[in-house]
N, C-alpha and C positions, 0 to 999 in steps of 0.2 A: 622372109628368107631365113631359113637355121644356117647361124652363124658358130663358127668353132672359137672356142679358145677364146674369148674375148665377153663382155657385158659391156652394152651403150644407155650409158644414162642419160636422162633427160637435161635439155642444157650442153652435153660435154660431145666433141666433134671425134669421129676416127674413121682413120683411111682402113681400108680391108682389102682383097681380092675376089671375088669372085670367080666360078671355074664351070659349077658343074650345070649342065645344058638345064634344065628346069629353075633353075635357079637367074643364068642367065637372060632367058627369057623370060620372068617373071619380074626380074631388074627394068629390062626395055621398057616392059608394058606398062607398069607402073611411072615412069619417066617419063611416058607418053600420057598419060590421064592426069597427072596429076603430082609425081616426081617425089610420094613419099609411099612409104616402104615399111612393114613391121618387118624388127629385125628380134629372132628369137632365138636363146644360145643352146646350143646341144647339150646333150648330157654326156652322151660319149664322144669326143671331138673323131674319132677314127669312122665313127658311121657313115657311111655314102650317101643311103636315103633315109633319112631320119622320119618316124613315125610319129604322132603328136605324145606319146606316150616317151617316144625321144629329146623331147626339146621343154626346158623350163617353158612353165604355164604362166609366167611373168617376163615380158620381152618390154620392147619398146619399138613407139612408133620415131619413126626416123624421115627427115628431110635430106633426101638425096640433093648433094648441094655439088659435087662433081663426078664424072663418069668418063674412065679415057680406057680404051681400047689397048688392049695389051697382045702380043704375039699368041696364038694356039688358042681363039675365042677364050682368052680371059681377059675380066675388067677389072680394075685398080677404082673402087668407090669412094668419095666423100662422103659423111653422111653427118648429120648434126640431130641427137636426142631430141625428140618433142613432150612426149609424154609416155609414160608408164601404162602399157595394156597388159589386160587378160585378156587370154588366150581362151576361146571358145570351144571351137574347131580347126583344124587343119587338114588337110589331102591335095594330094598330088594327082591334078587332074590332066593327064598326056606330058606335054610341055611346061606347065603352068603348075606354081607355087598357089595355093588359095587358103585363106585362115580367115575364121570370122574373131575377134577380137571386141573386146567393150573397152571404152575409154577407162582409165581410173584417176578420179580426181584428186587432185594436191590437198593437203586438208589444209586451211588457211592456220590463222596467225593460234596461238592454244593461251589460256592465261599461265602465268610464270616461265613463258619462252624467255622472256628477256635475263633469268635467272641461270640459263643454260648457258647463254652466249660467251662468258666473259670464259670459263673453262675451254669454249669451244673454238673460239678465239687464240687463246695461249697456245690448243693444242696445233693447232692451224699453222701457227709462226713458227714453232720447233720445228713442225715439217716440211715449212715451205726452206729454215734454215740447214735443215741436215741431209734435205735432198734438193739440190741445183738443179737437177731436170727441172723438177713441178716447179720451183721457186723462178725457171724461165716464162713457165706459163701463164702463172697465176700469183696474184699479191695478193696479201691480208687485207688490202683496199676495197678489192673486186670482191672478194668471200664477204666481209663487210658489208654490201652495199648489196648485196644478194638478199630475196628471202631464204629463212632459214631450210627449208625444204630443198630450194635449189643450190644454198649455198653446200651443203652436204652430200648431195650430188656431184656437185662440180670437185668439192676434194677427192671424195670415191674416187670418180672417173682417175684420178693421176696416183692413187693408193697402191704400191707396191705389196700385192697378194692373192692370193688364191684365188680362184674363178669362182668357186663353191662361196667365199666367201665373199664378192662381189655381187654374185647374183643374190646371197641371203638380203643383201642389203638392198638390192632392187626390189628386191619382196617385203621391204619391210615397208609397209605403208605411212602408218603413224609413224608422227613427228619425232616425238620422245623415245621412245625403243629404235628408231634408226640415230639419231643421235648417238645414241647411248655405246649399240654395234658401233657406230664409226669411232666413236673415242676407244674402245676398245683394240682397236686396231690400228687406231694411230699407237695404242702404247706399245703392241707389240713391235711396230715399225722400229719405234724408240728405243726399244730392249734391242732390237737386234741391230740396230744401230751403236748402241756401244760394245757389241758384243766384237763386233766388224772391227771396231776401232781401237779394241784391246788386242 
């Protein structure tokens, strides 16, 4: 499904709407086989029919976890992040959404991860402290007790910023340079957090 305005990482849950009839019925049918979904974000959210040359070629496979019928055939989705696809192909075949996708694996533990944590950690707590939303959702605990691949996901996912800058981070595969992006962006949070408060 090309999704507007929004990036689903892997691990982090988000409610959407659904509207447009190929789309809708590609929702169904997926619901009925099997109830998960690659969900992949426009490049231009104003597009109606997005071409695959329209939609980042780094999406995410998604478990459709609720689905409730809204007035004027639209659906209000749950969906919960499974894993990070590339995008193959895609075409809009009558009715029906279709993309071929390849799985992309997590890369496991790296040596001197553990030398990353403690900065990525502190960064963590500033921002679970200077924004009450995310710090409803998620403790230092839960990021803690994550591997570090999903635990950087799961911050992303509540990151107050750009789309372009969400999706870079879905794209970034390796461990170390997605980190790095995410601390990046925690600082700017941070900057404009006192910026707010002067």
């Amino acid at each position: 499904l090309p999704v507007r305005d929004m990036v689903l990482f892997p691990g982090a849950r988000v409610p959407f709407v659904v509207g447009r009839k190929a789309s809708v019925r590609t929702l169904e049918l997926a619901v009925k086989v099997g109830d998960h979904v690659v969900l992949l974000t426009q490049r231009d959210p104003k597009e109606e029919h997005p071409d695959q040359d329209g939609l980042y070629e780094v999406g995410t496979l998604a478990l459709v976890e609720s689905l409730i019928p809204l007035p004027k055939d639209y659906f209000k989705v749950g969906a919960k992040g499974v894993a990070r696809v590339r995008l193959q192909r895609y075409a809009e075949a009558g009715d029906l959404l279709q993309a071929d996708v390849v799985l992309i694996q997590e890369p496991g533990s790296q040596p001197g991860e553990g030398a990353l944590l403690k900065p990525f950690h502190d960064a963590v707590a500033a921002f679970l402290e200077r924004n009450p939303d995310a710090g409803r959702l998620l403790t230092l605990d839960q990021v803690r007790e994550q591997p570090l691949g999903r635990a950087i996901d799961t911050v992303a996912a509540l990151l107050p910023c750009e789309l372009r800058e969400k999706q870079a981070l879905l794209e970034q595969i390796e461990l170390e340079p997605r980190l790095q992006m995410l601390l990046r962006l925690l600082e700017v949070d941070a900057a404009r957090s006192t910026v707010e408060r002067e």
